[in-house]
BALOBA-1460 file (C-alpha; in Angstrom, 3 decimals):
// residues 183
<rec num="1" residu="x" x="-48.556" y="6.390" z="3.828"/>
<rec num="2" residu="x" x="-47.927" y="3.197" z="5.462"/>
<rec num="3" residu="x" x="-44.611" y="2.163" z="6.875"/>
<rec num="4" residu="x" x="-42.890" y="-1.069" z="5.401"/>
<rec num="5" residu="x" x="-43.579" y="-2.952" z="8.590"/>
<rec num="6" residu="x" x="-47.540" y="-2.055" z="7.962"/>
<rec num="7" residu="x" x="-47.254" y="-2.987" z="4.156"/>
<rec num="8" residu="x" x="-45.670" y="-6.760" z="5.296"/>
<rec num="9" residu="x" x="-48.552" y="-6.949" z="7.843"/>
<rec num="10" residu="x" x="-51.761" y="-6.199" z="5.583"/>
<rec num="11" residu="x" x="-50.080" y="-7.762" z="2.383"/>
<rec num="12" residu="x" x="-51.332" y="-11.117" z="3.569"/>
<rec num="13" residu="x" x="-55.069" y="-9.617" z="3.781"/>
<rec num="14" residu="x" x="-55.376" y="-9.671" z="0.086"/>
<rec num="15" residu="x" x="-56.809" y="-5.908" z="-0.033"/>
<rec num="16" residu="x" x="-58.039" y="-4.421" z="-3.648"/>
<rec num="17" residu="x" x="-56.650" y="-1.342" z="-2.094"/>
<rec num="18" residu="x" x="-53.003" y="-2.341" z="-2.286"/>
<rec num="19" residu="x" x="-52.842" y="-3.644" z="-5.097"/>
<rec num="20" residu="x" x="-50.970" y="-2.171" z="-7.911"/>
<rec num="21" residu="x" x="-53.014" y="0.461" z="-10.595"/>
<rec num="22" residu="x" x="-53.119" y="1.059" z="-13.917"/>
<rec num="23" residu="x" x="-54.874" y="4.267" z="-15.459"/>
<rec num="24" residu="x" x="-55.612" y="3.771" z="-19.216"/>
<rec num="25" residu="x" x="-56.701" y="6.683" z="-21.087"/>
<rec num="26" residu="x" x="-58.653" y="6.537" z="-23.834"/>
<rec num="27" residu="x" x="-57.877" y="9.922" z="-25.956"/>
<rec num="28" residu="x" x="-59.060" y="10.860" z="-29.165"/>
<rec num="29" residu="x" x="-56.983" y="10.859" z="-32.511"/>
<rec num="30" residu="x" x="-55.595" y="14.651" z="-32.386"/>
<rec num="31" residu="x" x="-54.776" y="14.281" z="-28.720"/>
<rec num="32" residu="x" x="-52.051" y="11.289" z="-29.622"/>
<rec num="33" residu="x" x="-49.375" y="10.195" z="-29.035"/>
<rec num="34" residu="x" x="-49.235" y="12.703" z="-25.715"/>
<rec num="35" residu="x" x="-52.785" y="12.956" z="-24.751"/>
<rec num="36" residu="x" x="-54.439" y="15.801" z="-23.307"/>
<rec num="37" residu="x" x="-55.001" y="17.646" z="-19.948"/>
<rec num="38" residu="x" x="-57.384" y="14.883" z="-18.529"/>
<rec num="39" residu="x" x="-55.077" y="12.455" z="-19.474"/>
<rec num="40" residu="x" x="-52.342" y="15.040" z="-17.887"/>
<rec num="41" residu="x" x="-54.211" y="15.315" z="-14.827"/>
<rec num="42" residu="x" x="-54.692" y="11.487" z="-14.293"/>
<rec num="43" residu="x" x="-50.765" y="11.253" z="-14.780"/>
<rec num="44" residu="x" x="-50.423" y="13.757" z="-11.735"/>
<rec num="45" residu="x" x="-52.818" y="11.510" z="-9.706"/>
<rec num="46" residu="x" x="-50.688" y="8.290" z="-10.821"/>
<rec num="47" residu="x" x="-47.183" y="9.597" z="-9.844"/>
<rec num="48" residu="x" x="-48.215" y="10.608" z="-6.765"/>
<rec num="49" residu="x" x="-49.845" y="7.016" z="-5.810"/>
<rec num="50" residu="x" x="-47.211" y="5.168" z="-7.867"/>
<rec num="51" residu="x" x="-49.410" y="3.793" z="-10.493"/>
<rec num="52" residu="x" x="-48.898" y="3.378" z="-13.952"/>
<rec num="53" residu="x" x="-50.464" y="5.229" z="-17.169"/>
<rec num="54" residu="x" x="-51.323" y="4.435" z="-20.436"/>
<rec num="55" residu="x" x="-52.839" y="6.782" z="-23.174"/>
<rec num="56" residu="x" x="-53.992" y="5.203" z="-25.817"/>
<rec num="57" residu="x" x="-57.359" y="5.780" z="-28.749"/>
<rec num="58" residu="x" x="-59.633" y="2.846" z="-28.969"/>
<rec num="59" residu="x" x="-60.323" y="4.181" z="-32.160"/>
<rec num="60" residu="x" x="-57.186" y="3.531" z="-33.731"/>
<rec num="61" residu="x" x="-56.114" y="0.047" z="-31.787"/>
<rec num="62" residu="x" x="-59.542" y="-0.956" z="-33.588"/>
<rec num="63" residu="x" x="-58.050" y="-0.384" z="-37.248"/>
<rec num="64" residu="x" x="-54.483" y="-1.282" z="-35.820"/>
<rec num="65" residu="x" x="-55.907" y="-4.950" z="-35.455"/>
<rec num="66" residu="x" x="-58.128" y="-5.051" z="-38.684"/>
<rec num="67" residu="x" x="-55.002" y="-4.370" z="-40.594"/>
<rec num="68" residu="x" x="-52.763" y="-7.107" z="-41.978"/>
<rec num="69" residu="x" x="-48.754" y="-6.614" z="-39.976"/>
<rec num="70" residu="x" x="-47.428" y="-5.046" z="-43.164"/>
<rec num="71" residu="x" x="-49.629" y="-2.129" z="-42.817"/>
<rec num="72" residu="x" x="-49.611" y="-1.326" z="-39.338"/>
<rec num="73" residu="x" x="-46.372" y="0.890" z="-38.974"/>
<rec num="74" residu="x" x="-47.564" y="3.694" z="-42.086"/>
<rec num="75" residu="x" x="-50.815" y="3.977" z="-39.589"/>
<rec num="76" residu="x" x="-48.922" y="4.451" z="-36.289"/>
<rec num="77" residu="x" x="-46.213" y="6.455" z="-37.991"/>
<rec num="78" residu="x" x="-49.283" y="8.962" z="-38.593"/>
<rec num="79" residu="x" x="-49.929" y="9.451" z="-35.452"/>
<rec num="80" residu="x" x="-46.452" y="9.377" z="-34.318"/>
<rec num="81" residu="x" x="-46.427" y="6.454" z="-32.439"/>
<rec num="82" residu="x" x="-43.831" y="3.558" z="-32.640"/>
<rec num="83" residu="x" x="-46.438" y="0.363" z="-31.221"/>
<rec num="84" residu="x" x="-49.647" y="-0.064" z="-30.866"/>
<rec num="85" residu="x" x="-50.786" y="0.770" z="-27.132"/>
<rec num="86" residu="x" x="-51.339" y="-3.094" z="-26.596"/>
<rec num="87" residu="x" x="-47.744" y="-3.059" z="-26.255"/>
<rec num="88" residu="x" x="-47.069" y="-0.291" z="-23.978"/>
<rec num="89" residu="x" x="-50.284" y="-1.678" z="-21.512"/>
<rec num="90" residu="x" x="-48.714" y="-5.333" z="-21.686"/>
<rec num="91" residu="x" x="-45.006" y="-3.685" z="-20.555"/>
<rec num="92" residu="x" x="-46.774" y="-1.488" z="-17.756"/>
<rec num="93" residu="x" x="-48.579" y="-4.456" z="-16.508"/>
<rec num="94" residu="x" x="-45.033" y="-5.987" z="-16.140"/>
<rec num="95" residu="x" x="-43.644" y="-3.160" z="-14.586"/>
<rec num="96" residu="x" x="-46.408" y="-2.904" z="-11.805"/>
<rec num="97" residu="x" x="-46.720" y="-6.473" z="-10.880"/>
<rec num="98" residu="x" x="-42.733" y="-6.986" z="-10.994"/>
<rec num="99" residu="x" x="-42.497" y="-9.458" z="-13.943"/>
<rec num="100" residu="x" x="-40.557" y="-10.167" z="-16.569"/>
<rec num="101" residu="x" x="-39.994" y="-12.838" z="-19.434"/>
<rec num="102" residu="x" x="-37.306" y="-15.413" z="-20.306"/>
<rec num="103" residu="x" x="-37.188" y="-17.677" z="-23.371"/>
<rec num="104" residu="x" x="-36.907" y="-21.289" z="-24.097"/>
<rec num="105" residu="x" x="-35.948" y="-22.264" z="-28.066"/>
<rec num="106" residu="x" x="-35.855" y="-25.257" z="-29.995"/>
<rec num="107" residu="x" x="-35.595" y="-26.243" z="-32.990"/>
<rec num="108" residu="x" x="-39.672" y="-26.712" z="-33.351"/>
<rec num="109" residu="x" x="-40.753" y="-23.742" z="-30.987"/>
<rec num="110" residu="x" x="-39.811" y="-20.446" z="-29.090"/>
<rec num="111" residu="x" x="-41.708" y="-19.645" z="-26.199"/>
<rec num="112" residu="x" x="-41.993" y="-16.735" z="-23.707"/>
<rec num="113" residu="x" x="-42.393" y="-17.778" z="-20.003"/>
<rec num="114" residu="x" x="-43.425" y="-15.398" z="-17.292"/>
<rec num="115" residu="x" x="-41.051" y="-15.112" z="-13.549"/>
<rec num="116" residu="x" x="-41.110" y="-12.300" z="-10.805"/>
<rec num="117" residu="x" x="-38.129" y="-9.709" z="-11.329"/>
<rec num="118" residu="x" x="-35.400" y="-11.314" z="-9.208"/>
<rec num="119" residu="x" x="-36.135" y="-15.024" z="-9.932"/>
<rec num="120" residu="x" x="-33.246" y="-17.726" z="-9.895"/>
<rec num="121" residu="x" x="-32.865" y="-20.183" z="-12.700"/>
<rec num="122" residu="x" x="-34.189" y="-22.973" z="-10.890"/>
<rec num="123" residu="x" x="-37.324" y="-20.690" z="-10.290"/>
<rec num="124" residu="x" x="-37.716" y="-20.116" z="-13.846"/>
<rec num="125" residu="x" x="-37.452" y="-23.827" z="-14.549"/>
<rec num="126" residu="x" x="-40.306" y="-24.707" z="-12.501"/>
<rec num="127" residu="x" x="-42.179" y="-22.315" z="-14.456"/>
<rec num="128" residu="x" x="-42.082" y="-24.854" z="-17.005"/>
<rec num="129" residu="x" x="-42.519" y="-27.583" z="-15.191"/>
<rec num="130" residu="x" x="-41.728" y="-28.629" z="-11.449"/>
<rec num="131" residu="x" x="-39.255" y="-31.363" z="-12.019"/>
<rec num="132" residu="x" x="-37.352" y="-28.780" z="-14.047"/>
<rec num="133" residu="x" x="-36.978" y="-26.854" z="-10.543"/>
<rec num="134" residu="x" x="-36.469" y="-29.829" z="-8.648"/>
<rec num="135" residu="x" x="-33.542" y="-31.347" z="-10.359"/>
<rec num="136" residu="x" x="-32.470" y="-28.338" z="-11.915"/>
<rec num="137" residu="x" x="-28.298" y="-28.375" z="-12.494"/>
<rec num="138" residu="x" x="-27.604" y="-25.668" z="-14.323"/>
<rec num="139" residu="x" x="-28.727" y="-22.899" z="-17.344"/>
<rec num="140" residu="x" x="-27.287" y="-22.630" z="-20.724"/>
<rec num="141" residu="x" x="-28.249" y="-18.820" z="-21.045"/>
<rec num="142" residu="x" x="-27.361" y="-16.426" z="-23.850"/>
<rec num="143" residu="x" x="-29.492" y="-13.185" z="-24.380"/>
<rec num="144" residu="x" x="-32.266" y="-12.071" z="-27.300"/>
<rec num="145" residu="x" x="-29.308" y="-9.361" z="-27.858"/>
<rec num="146" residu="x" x="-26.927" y="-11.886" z="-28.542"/>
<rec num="147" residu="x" x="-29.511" y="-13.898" z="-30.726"/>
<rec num="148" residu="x" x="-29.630" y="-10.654" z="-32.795"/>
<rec num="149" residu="x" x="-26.174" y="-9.608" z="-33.095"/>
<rec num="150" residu="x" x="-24.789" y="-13.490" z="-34.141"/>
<rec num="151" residu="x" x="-27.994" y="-14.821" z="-35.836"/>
<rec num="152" residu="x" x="-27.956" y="-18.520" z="-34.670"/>
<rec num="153" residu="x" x="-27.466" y="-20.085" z="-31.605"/>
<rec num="154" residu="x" x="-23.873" y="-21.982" z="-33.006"/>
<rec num="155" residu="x" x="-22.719" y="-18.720" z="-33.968"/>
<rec num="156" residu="x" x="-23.452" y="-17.184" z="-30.202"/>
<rec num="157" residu="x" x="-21.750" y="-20.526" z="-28.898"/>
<rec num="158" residu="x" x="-18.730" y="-20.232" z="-31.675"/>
<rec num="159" residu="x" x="-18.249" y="-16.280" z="-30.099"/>
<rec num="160" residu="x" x="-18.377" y="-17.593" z="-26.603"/>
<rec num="161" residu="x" x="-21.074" y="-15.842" z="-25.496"/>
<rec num="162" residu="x" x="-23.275" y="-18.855" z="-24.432"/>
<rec num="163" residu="x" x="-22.834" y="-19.141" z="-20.334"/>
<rec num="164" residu="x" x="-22.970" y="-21.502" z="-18.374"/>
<rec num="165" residu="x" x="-25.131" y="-20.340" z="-14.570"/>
<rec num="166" residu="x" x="-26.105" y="-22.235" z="-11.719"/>
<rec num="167" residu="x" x="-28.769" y="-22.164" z="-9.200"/>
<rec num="168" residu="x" x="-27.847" y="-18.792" z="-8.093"/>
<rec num="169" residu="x" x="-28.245" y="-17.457" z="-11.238"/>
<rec num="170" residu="x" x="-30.939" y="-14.216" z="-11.079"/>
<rec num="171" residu="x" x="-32.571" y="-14.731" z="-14.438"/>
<rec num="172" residu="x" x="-32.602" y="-11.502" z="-16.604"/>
<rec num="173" residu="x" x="-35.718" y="-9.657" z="-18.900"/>
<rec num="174" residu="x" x="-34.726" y="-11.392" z="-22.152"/>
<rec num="175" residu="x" x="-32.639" y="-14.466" z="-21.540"/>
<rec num="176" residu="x" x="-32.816" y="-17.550" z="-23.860"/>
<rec num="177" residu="x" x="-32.152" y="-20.345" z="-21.228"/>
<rec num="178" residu="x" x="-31.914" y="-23.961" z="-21.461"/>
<rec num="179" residu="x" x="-32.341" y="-25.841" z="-18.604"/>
<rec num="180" residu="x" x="-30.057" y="-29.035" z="-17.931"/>
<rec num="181" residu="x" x="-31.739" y="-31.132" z="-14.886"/>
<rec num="182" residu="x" x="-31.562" y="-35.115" z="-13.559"/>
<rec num="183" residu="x" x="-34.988" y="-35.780" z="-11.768"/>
């Protein structure tokens, strides 16, 4: 194992070997959602390098995606699963690389933007464009969990949950923001 000073000094090298890994396990149908002992044995190797695992069946991801979004939970409910593995693989990708999402919403669009864990808003707006960073002034941020529990965005305001944060705001996983900036 490598000391911290050693991982700051070859993390400029760009080595395949230290970069984060992902095991996916391809299972068959009777060995979901848990997998088996390969898959068990793969998940010893992973926690003791600090990599991630997914099991999954490329079997049934393939008629996951042929079937329309209506149908999808009877099949995973079948095989006792509650998403497909796309989902769990995209969220372990996350995990490893130390990302995480934050919203923007309008009234025409909502869209997901990806920042590093630990990002501050004026980060985040430069994800969207670099004048956002540049002149950023401050966040309008409420969170999906508010969005859910009020329904709009003037009910979240009318409960006085909408916030106000500055340029030392750390942006959280799940954050609607809207960015207020003079470039």
């Amino acid at each position: 194992m490598l000391t911290d000073d050693e991982k700051k000094q070859i993390a400029t090298f760009g080595l395949m070997t230290t970069k984060p890994v992902l095991y996916c396990c391809n299972v068959g149908e009777g060995d979901l959602p848990k997998g088996n002992a390969w898959s068990d044995t793969v998940r010893a190797r992973a926690q003791k390098e600090g990599a991630g695992v997914v099991v999954l069946c490329g079997k049934v991801e393939a008629e996951l995606a042929e079937l329309p979004p209506a149908d999808r939970g009877e099949l995973l409910a079948s095989y006792d699963l509650t998403e497909p593995a796309l989902a769990s693989l995209a969220r372990e990708c996350y995990r490893l690389l130390g990302l995480q999402s934050y919203f923007t919403a309008g009234e025409k669009e909502i869209r997901a933007w990806t920042i590093r864990k630990g990002a501050l808003g004026p980060e985040a707006a430069g994800v969207i464009h670099t004048d956002f960073e540049k002149g950023f002034i401050r966040a309008q941020v409420y969170s999906v969990e508010d969005l859910e529990q009020y329904g709009s965005e003037t009910a979240i305001k009318g409960a006085g949950k909408l916030r106000m944060e500055g340029k030392e705001y750390v942006v959280h996983d799940g954050d609607v923001m809207h960015f207020l900036f003079n470039v």
